[in-house]
N, CA, C and O atoms as a GROMACS GRO file, in nm:
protein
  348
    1UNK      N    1   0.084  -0.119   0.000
    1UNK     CA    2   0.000   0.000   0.000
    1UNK      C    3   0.088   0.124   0.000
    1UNK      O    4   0.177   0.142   0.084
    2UNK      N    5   0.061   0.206  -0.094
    2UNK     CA    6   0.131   0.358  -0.079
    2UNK      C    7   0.113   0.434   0.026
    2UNK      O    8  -0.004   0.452   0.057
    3UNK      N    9   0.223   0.505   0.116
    3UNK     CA   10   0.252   0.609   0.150
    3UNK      C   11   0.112   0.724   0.100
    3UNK      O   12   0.057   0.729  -0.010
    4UNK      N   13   0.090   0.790   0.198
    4UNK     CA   14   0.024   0.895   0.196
    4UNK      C   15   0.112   1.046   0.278
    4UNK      O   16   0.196   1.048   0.368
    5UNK      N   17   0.064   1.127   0.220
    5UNK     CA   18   0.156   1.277   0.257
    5UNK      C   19   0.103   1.297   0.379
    5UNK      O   20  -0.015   1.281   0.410
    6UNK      N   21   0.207   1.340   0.458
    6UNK     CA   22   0.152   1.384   0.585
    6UNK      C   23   0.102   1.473   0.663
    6UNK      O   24   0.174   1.571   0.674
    7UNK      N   25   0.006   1.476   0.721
    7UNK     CA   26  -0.100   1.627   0.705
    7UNK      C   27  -0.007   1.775   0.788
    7UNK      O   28  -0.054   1.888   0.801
    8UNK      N   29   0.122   1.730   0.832
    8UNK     CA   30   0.142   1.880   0.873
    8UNK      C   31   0.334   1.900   0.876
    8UNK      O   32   0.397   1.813   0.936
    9UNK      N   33   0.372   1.956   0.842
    9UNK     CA   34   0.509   1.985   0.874
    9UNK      C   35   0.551   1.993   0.978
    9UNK      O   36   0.506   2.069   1.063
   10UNK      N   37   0.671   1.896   0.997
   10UNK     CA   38   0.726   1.936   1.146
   10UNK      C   39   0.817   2.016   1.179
   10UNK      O   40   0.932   1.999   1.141
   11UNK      N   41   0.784   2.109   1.248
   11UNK     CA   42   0.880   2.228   1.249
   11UNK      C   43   1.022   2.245   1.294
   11UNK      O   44   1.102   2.333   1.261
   12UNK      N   45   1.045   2.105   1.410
   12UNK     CA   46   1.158   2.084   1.456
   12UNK      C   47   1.244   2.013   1.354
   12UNK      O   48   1.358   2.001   1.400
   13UNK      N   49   1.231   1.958   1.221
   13UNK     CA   50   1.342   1.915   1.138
   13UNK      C   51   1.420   2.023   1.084
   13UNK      O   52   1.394   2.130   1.029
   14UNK      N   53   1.541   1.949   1.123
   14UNK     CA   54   1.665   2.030   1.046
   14UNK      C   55   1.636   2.062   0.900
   14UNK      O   56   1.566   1.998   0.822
   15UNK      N   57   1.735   2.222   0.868
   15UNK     CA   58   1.753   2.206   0.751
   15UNK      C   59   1.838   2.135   0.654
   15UNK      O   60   1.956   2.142   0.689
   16UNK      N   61   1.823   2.076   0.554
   16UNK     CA   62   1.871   1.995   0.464
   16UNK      C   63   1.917   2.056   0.353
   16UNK      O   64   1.855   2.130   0.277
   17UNK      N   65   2.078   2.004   0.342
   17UNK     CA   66   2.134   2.052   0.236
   17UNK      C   67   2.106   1.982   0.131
   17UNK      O   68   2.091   1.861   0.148
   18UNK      N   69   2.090   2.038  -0.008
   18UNK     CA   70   2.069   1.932  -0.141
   18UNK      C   71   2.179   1.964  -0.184
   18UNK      O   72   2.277   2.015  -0.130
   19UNK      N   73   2.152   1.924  -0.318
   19UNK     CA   74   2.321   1.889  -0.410
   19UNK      C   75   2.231   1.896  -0.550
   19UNK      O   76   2.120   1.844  -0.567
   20UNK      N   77   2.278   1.945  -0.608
   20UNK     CA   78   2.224   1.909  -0.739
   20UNK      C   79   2.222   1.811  -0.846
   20UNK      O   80   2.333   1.773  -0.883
   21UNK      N   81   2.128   1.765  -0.899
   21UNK     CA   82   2.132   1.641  -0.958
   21UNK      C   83   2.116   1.630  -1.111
   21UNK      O   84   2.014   1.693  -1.139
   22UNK      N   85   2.182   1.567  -1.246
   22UNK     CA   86   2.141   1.553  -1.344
   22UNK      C   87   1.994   1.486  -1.352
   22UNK      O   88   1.991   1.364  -1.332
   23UNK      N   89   1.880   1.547  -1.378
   23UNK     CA   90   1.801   1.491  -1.409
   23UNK      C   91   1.668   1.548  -1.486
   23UNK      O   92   1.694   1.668  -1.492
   24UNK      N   93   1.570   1.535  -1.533
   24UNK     CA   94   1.490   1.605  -1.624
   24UNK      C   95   1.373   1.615  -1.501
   24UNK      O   96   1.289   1.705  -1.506
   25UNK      N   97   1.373   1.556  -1.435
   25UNK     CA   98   1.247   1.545  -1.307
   25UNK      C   99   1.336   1.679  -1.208
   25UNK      O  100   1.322   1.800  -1.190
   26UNK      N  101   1.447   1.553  -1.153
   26UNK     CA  102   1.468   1.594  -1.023
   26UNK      C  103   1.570   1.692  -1.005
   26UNK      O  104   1.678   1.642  -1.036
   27UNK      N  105   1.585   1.850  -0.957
   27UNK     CA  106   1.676   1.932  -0.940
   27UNK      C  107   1.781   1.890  -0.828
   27UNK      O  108   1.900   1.893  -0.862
   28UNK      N  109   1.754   1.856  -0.717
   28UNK     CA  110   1.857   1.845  -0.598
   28UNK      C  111   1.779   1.798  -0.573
   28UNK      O  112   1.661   1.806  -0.609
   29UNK      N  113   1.878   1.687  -0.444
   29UNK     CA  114   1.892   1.586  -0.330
   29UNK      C  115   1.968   1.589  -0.245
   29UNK      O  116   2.089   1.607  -0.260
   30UNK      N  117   1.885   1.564  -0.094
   30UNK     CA  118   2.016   1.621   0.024
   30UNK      C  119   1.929   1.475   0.124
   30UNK      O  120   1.835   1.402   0.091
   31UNK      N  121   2.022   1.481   0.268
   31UNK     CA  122   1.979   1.366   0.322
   31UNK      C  123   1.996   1.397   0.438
   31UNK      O  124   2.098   1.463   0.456
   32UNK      N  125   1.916   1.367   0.555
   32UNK     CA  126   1.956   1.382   0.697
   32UNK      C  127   1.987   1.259   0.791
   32UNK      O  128   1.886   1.204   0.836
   33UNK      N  129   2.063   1.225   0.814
   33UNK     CA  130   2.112   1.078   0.855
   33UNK      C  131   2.055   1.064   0.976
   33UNK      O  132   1.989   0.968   1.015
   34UNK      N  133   2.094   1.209   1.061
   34UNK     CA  134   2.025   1.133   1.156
   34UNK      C  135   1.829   1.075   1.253
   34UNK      O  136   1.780   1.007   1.342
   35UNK      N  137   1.793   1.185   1.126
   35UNK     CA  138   1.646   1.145   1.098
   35UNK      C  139   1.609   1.041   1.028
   35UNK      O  140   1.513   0.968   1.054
   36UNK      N  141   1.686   1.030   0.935
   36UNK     CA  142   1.680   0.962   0.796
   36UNK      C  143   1.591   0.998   0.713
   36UNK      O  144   1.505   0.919   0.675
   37UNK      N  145   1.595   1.133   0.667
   37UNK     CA  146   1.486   1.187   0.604
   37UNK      C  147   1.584   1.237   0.457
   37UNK      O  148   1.694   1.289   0.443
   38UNK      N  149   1.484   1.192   0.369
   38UNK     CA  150   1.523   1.238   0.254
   38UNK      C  151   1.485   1.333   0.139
   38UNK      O  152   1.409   1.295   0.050
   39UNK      N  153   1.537   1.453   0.140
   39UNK     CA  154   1.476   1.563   0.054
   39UNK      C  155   1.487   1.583  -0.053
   39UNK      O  156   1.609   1.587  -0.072
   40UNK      N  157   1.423   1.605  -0.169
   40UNK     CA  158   1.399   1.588  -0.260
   40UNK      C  159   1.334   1.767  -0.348
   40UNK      O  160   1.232   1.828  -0.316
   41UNK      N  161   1.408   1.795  -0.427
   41UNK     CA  162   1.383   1.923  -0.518
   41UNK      C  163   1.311   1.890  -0.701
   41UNK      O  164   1.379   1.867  -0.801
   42UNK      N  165   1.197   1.896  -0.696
   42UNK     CA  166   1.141   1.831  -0.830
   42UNK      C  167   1.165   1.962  -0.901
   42UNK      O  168   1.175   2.061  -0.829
   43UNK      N  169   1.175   1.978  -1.033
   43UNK     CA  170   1.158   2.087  -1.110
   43UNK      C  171   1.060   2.154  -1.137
   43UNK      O  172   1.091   2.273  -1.149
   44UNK      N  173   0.912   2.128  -1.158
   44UNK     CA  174   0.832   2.142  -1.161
   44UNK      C  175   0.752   2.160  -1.044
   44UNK      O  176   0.654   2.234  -1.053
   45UNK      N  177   0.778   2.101  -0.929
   45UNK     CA  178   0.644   2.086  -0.840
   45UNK      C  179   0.701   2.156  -0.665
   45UNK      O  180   0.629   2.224  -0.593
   46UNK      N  181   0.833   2.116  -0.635
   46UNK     CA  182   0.869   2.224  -0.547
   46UNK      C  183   0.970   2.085  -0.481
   46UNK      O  184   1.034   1.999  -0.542
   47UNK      N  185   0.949   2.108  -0.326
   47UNK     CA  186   1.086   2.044  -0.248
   47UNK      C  187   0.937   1.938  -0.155
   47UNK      O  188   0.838   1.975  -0.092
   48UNK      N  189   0.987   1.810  -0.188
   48UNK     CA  190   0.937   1.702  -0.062
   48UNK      C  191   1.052   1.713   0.005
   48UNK      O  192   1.164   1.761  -0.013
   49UNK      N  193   0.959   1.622   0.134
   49UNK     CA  194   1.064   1.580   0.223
   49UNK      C  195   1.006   1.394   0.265
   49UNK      O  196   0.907   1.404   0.338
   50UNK      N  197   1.036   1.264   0.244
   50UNK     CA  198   1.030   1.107   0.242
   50UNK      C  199   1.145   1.115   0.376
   50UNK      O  200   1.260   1.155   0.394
   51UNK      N  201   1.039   1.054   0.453
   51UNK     CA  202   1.108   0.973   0.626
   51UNK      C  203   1.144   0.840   0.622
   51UNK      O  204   1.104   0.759   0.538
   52UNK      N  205   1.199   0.824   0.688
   52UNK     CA  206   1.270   0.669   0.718
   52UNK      C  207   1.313   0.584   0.592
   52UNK      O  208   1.302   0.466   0.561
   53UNK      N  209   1.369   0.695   0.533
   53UNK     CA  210   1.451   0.654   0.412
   53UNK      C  211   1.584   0.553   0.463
   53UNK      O  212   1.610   0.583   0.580
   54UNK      N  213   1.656   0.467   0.422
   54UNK     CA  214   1.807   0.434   0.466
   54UNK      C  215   1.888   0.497   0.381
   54UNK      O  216   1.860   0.554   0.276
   55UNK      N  217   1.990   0.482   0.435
   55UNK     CA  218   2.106   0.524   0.379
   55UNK      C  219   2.155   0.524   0.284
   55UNK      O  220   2.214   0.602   0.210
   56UNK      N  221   2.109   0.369   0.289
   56UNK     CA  222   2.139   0.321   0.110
   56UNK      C  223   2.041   0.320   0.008
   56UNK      O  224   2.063   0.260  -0.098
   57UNK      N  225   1.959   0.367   0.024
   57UNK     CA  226   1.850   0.403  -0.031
   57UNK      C  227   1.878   0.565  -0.097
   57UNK      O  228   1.824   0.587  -0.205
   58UNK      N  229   1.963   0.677  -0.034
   58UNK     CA  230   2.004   0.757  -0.072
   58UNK      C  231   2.128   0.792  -0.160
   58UNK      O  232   2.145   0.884  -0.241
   59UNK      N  233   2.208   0.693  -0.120
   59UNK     CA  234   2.298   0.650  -0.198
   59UNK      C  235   2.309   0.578  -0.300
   59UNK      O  236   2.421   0.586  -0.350
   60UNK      N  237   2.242   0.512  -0.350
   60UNK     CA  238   2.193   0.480  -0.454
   60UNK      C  239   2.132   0.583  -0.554
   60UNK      O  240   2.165   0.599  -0.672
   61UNK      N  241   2.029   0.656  -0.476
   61UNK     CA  242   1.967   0.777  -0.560
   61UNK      C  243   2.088   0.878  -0.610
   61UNK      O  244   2.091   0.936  -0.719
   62UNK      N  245   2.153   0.884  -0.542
   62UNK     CA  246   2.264   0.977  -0.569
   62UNK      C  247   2.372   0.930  -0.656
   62UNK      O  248   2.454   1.006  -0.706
   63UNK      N  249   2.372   0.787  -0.675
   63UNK     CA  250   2.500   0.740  -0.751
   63UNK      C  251   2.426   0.721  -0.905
   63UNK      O  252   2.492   0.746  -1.005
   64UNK      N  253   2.313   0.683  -0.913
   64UNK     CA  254   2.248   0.650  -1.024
   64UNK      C  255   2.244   0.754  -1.172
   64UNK      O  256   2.232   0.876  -1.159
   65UNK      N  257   2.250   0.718  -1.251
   65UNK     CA  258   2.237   0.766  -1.374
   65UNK      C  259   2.102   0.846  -1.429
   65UNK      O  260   2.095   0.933  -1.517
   66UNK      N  261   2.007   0.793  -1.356
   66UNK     CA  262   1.882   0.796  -1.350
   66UNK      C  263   1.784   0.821  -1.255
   66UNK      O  264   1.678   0.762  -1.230
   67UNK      N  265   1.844   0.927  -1.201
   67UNK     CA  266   1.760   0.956  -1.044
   67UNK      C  267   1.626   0.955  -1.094
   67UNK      O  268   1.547   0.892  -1.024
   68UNK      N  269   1.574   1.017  -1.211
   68UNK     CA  270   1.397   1.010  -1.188
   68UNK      C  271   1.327   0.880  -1.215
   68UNK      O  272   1.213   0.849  -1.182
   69UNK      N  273   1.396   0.826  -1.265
   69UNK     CA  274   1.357   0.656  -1.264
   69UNK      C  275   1.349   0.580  -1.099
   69UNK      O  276   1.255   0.519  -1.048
   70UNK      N  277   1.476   0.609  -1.048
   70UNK     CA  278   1.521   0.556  -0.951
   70UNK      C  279   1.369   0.576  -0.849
   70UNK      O  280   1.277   0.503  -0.814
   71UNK      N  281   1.405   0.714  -0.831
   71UNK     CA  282   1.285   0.766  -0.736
   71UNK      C  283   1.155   0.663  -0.759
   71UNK      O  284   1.107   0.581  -0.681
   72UNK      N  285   1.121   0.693  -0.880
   72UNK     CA  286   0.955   0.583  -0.979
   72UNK      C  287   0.958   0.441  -0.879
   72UNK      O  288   0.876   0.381  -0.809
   73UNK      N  289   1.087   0.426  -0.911
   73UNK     CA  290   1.073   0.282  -0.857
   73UNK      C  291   1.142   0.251  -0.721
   73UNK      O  292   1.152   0.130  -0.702
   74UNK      N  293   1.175   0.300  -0.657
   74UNK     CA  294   1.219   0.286  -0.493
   74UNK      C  295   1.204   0.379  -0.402
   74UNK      O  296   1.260   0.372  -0.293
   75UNK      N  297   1.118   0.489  -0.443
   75UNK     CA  298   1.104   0.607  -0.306
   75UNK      C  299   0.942   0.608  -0.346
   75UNK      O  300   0.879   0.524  -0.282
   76UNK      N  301   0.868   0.679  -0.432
   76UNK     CA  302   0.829   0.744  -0.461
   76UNK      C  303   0.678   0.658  -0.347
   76UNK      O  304   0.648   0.706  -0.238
   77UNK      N  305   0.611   0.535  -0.403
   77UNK     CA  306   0.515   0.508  -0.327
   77UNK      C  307   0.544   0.389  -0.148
   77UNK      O  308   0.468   0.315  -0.085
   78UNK      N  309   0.681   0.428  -0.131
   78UNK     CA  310   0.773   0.310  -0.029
   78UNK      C  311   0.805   0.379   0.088
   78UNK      O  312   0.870   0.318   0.173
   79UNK      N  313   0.762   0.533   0.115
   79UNK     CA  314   0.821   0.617   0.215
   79UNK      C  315   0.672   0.710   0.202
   79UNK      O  316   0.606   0.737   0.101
   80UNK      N  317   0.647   0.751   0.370
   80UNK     CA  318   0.590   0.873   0.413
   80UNK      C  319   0.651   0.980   0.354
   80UNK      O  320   0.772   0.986   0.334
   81UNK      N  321   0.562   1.076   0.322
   81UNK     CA  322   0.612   1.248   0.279
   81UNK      C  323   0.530   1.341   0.278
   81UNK      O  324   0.409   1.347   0.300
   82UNK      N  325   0.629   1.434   0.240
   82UNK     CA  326   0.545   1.603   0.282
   82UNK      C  327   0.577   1.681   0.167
   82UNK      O  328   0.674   1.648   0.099
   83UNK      N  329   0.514   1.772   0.141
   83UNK     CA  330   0.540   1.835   0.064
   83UNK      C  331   0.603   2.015   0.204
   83UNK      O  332   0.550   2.083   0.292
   84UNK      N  333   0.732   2.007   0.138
   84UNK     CA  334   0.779   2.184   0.255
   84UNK      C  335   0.828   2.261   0.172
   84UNK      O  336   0.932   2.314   0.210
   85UNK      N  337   0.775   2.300   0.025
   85UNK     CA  338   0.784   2.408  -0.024
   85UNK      C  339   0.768   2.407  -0.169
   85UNK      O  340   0.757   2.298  -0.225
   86UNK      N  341   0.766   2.529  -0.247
   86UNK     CA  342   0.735   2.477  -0.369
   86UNK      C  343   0.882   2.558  -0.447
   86UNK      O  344   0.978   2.580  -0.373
   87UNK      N  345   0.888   2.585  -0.547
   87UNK     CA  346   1.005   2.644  -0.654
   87UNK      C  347   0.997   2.778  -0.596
   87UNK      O  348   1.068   2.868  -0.640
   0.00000   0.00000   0.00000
């Protein structure tokens, strides 16, 4: 069953650095280890934020050739999220 967005932002998460990413979807990706929260910059639609991401789950996104694929198929309906801002 998919992940549904979560009805409110939490105000106590750190801010998250991104990095910028080759991709036609995705602008930047940053990661908070010790939340394990993973942020995400779409081009079009603004900045999520996906919880209880692992590590390697980010690392992967980040090593890949194909981050907007990647995302399709291993974040996108597999993790809680929020939407915390738009472009």
């Amino acid at each position: 069953m998919p992940y549904e967005q979560f009805a409110t932002t939490n105000p106590h998460m750190p801010d998250i650095q991104r990095q910028p990413v080759v991709s036609s979807d995705i602008a930047s990706i940053g990661y908070d280890t010790a939340s394990q929260t993973l942020e995400i910059e779409f081009h079009a639609t603004g900045v999520y934020r996906y919880f209880s991401v692992p590590q390697e789950t980010f690392d992967s996104l980040l090593a890949t050739p194909t981050p907007g694929k990647y995302f399709l198929q291993n974040i996108k309906t597999k993790f809680a999220w929020e939407k915390v801002g738009a472009q």
